[in-house]
N, C-alpha and C positions, 0 to 999 in steps of 0.2 A: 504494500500500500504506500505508493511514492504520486509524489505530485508529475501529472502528467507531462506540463509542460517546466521544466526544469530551466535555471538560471544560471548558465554557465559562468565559473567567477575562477581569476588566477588564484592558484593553493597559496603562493607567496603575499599575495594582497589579504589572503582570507587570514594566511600564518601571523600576519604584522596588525590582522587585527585583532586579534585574539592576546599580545600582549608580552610579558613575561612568560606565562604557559609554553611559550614556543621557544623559550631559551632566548640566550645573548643573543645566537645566531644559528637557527635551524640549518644544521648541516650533515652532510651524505654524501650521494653522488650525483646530487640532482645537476643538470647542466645549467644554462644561464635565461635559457630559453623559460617563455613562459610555460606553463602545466595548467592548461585547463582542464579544472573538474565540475561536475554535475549530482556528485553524491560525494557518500561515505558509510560504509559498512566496518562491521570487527567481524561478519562473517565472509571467510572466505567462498564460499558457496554460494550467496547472494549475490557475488560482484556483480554489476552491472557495466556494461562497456561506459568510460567517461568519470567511473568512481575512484576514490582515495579509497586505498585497502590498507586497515589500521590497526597492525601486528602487533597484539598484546603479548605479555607474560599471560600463561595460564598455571592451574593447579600442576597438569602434568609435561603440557607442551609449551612450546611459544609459537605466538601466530606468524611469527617470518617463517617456520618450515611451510605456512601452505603459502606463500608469496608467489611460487611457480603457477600455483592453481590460480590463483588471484589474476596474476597477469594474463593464462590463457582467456581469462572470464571479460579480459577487458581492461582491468586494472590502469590506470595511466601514473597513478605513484605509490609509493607505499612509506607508511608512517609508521614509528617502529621508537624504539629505546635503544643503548646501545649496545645490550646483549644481542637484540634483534638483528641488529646490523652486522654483528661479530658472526651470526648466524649464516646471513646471507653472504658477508665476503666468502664463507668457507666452502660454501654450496653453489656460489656465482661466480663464473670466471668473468676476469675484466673487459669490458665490450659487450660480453652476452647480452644480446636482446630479451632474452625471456625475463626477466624483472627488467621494471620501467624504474623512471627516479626513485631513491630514495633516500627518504626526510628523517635526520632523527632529531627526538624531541628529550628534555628531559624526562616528561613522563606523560606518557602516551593518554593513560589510562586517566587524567586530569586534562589533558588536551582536545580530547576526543569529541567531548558535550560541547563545549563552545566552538570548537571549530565545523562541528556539524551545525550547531546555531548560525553560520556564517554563512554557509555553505547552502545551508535553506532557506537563509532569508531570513528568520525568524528575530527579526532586530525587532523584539516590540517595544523599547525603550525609543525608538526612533520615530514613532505614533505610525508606524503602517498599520490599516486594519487589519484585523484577525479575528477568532475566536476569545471571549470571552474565558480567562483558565482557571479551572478550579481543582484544585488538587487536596486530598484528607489522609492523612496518614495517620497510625494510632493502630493497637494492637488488635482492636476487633471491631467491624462495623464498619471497615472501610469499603466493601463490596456494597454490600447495602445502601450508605451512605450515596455510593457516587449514582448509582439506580435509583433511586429517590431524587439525587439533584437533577437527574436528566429528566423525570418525570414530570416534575414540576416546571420547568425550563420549557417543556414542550406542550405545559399545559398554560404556559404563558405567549406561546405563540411561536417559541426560540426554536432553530433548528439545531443540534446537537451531535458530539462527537462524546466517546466514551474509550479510553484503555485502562482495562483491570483485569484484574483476574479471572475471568470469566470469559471475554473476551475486549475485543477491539474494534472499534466501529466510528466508522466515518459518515455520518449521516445514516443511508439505509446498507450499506456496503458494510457487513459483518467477518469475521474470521475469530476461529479459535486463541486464545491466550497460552502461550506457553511460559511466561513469566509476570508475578503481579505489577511492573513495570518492566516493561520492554528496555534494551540498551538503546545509550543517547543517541545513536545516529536514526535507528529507529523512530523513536519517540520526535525527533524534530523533522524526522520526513514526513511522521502522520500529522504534525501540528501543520508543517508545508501545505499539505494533503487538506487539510481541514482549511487553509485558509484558500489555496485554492477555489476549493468547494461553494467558498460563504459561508461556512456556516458561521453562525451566531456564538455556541459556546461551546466547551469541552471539560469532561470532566476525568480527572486520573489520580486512579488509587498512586500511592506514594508509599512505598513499605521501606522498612529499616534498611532492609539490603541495597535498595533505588539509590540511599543518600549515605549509604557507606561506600558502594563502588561506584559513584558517579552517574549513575544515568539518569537523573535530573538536570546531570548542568547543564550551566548554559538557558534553562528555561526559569525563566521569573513569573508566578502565580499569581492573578490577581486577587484572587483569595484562596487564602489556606485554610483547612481546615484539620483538627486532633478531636479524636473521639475519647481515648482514654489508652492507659499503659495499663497492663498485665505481665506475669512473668510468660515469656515464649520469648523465641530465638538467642537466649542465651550461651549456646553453643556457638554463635556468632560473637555475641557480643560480648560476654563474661562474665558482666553485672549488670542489675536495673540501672545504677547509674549512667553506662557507660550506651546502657539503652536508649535512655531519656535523654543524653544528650545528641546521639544520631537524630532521635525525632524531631529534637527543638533545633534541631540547625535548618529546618525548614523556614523556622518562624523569626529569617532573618530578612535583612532590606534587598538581599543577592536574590535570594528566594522566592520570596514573596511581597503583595504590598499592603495585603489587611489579612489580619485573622480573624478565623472564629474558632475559641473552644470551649470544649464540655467540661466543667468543673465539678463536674461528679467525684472525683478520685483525686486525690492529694497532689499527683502530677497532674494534672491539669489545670488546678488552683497553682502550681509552682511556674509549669509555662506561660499562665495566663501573665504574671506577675514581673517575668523576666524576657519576654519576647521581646524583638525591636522592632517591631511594627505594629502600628494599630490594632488593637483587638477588643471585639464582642465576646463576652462570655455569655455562656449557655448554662443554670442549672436547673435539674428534673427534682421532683419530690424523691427521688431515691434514693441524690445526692443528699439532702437537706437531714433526710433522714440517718444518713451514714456517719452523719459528725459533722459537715459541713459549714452547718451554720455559723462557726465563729469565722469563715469567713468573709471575706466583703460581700456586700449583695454583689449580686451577677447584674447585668447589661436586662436579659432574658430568664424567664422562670416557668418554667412546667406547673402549671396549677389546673386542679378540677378534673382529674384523669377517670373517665369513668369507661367500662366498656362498653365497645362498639361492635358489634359481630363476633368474628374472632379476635377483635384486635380493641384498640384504643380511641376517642376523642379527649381530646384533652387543649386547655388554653395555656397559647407562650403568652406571658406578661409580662410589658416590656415597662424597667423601672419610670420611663418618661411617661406612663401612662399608657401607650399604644397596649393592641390587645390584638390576639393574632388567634381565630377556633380552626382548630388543626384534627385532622381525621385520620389515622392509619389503620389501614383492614390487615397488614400483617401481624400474625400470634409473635408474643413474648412483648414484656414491655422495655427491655431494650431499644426495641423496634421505637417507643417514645423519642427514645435519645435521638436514633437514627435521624427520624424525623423531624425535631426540633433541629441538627445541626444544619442540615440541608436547606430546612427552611429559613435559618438564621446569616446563612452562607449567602443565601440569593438577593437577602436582602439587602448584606453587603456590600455585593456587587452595582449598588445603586436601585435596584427594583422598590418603585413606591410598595407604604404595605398596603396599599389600598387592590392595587395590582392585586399581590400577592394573595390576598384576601376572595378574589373574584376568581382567581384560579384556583384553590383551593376548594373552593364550593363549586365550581360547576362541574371539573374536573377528576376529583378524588384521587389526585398524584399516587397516594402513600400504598394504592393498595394494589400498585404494581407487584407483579412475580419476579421475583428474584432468583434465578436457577442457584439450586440447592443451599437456600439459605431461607430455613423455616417455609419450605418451600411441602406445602400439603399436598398429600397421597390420598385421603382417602379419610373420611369422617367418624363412621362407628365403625371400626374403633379409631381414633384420631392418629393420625400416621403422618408422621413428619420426617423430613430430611434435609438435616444441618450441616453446618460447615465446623461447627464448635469444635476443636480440636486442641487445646490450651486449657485449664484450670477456669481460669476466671468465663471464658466461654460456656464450656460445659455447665458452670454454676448458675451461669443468667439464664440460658436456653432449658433446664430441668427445672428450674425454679418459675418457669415463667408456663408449662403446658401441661401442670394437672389439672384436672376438673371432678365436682364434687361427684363424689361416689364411685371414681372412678381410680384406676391404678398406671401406675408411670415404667411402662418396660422398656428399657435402654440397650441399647447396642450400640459399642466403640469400643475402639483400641488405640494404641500409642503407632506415631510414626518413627520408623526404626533411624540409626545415625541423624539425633536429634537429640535435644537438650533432655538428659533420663533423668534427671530427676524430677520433672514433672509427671513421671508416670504412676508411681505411686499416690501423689496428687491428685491425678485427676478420678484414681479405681476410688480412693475417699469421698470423692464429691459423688462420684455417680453411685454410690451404696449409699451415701447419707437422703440423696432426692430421688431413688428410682426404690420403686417396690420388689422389680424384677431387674436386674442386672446383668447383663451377657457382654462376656470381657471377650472380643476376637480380634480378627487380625487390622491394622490398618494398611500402609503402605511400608512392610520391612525391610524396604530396600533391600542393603547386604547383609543384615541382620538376624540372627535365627530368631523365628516366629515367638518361638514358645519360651523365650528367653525375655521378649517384650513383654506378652502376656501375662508372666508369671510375675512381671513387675506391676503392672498394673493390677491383677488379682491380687496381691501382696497389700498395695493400701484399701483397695475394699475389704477384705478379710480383715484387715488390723482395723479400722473403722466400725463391722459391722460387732466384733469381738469388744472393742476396747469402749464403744459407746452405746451399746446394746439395743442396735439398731434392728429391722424386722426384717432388713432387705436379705432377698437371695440371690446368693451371686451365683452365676453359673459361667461355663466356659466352653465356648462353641465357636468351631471353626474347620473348615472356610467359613468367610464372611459372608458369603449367600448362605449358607444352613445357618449361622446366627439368626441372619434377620428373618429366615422361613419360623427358624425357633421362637421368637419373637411375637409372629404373628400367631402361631399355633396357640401360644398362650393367654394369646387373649382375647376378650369381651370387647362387645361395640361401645363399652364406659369406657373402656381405657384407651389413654395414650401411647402411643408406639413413636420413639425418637430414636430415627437411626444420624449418631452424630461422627464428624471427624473429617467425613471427604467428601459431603456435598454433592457439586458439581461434577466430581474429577469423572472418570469414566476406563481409567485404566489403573489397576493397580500393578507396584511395582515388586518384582517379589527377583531379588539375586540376576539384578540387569534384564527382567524380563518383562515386560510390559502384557499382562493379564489383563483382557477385557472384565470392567465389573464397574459397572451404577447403581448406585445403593438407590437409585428411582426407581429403575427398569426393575430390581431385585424386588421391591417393596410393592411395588405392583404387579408383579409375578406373583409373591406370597398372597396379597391379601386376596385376588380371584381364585386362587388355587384351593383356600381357604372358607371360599361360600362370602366374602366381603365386598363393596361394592369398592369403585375408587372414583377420582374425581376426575381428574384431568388425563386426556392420553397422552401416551406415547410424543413427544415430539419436541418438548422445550431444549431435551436435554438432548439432540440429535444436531 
């Protein structure tokens, strides 16, 4: 997804705008002559003839060994570090045609995002029109969040673009997501892409990983938004701290140029407090309830929450008096926050609330479907499938779908080479809020199966033992005979939450890619079972 008609620019004019990033004096074997380029990729495979091929360091190779490939693909120069370059003198005889120019930079992998900004155009500091950019980062609720702000966006008239995790979409033109933010040369080809197009706004999840290896730069948000921090991805980053500071380098003046956040959670009162740009805070009555109160009033407040369907209405009340009735038809009242931030986010961006207001009521934004996030199978018995895959997720999503008289059976598992000590964590939440508990597999990568499981039965057992709880844990796998297990057991009162992988559609089991959607499964089970369901086949295709 690149913009069709492309703006050819010298690499040296694009390199000299770009700054110090490009060194004293970007130097190689480029000749004297100009280089004109048309793109920039880090995948050798994608080259496109007229592109900048941008040879990084990786985990096991470096990207100068496919430089060859690159250049059959088109390549006209290649950007590199100078091990990269030590690479190709050893691989490239002098004169050889088969590598074009090559640039080296001090460091490629901080070069890349801004010189791809240059390279598409995307100088929105220079007032060219574009998309409207919204981007939310934050440990859970960022999918949701950005599908909410496009809904609303569209119920305002705005034509819209979308990259998250789920996928990627340019107006009506969709593709699968292979990363919850794509790399920056990516990411400013689809902004290209988008501005080409017209459209009006865009919204893109921003996760931890996006703003620790660079694939936001170079792009400045018009508004930011943080939903909230939880423990996950610690195996990247090592501490909550060192977390929270990835997040909050969003909510800087490079980055962004207003915020909105949710102050439900101590971090989020901490980044509200120390951001360097403007910012709206957001609190729900759940926050208020949690200890919050001794801090400052919020900007916005969640009041009057009562139920609406399966889901929420509830009033944001803004301290200046304004008043905002907000409606979300999806279960769990996280989904509140969701909604509030999105809607606090648009407002930002300049939308009267009056606007706002009129879209909201004729529209009902909020009660858009979200592929595999509190995304309903099937009624009696209530059958949902989530993305909850982290502690504090699992705790919102189980605490948020019993219903009276009814009983709560769960099925999840841990993801393997991944932060382990949440596993035992999360077997404790889901015995403390599930009646029925089925510990299987999730995605064990290189991992042995039953090595994961036995960690995550470990805190359910020690939880159901040490606080003499009712819940029964059981352990069942594969993950399709869990969730069949699941349905076998239960009544049209009870709830059935299959959590952990959503949307995904392949699991990964020792490099090998297993077809498996906890949809297609839970709809399989619950006909198989004499159950009705609600929605076919098709979202998740």
């Amino acid at each position: 997804m690149r913009p069709r008609m492309p703006h050819p620019i010298d690499l040296f004019a694009a390199l000299a705008d770009i700054g110090p990033l490009a060194g004293p004096a970007p130097h190689g074997n480029h000749p004297t002559v100009t280089v004109t380029v048309t793109g920039i990729t880090l995948d050798s495979r994608s080259v496109l003839p007229g592109d900048v091929y941008a040879a990084l360091p990786g985990a096991a190779r470096h990207g100068a060994e496919f430089a060859p490939q690159a250049a059959r693909s088109g390549a006209v120069a290649i950007l590199t570090d100078e091990a990269g370059a030590a690479i190709l003198r050893e691989r490239v005889h002098p004169g050889d045609s088969v590598v074009p120019p090559v640039v080296v930079v001090p460091d490629p992998r901080r070069a890349v995002g801004p010189l791809a900004r240059v390279i598409y155009g995307n100088r929105q500091d220079d007032g060219e029109a574009g998309p409207t950019l919204f981007g939310i980062t934050g440990t859970n609720g960022k999918t949701t969040s950005t599908y909410f702000l496009n809904a609303l966006l569209e119920a305002l008239g705005r034509s819209t673009g979308l990259i998250g995790t789920i996928e990627i979409r340019a107006g009506e033109d969709a593709i699968p997501s292979a990363l919850t933010t794509p790399e920056s040369p990516q990411v400013h080809s689809l902004l290209a892409l988008m501005r080409e197009r017209g459209l009006d706004a865009a919204s893109m999840e921003v996760s931890s990983h996006a703003l620790e290896f660079g694939r936001v730069d170079g792009v400045r948000f018009d508004v930011a938004g943080f939903t909230n921090l939880t423990q996950d991805h610690l195996d990247l980053h090592g501490t909550m701290e060192d977390y929270f500071a990835v997040k909050a380098s969003l909510f800087t003046p490079e980055r962004s140029r207003s915020a909105v956040v949710l102050v439900d959670d101590p971090w989020g009162s901490r980044l509200a407090a120390t951001a360097d740009v403007p910012v709206l805070t957001v609190r729900t009555e759940a926050g208020q309830d949690a200890g919050q109160d001794a801090a400052p009033p919020a900007d916005w407040t969640v009041t009057s929450v009562e139920r609406s369907g399966l889901g929420h209405s509830f009033v944001l009340q803004g301290r200046t008096g304004h008043r905002l009735r907000v409606r979300c038809g999806l279960p769990g009242t996280f989904n509140i926050s969701n909604a509030a931030l999105a809607t606090i986010m648009v407002l930002a961006s300049g939308v009267p609330a009056e606007d706002l207001q009129r879209a909201l009521d004729a529209h009902d934004p909020f009660t858009t479907e979200v592929p595999g996030r509190m995304q309903l199978i099937g009624e009696e018995p209530a059958a949902i499938v989530d993305f909850a895959h982290n502690p504090d997720a699992l705790q919102r999503t189980l605490a948020s779908v019993r219903r009276p008289g009814g009983r709560v059976i769960s099925v999840f598992g841990a993801t393997g080479q991944r932060d382990e000590s949440k596993r035992p964590i999360m077997g404790a939440v889901g015995a403390r809020l599930s009646d029925i508990l089925i510990v299987t597999d999730d995605d064990p990568h290189d991992e042995d199966e039953a090595v994961i499981r036995r960690a995550v039965r470990a805190g359910a057992d020690d939880a159901v033992r040490n606080e003499g709880l009712g819940c029964e844990v059981l352990e069942v796998f594969p993950r399709a005979e869990a969730i069949d297990r699941a349905v076998a057991l239960a009544g049209a009162s009870d709830t059935i939450i299959i959590a952990g992988r959503g949307h995904e559609v392949w699991q990964e089991v020792k490099g090998i890619n297993l077809s498996l959607d906890d949809r297609v499964e839970l709809r399989s089970a619950l006909t198989r079972h004499g159950f009705s369901v609600l929605s076919a086949a098709g979202i998740e295709s």
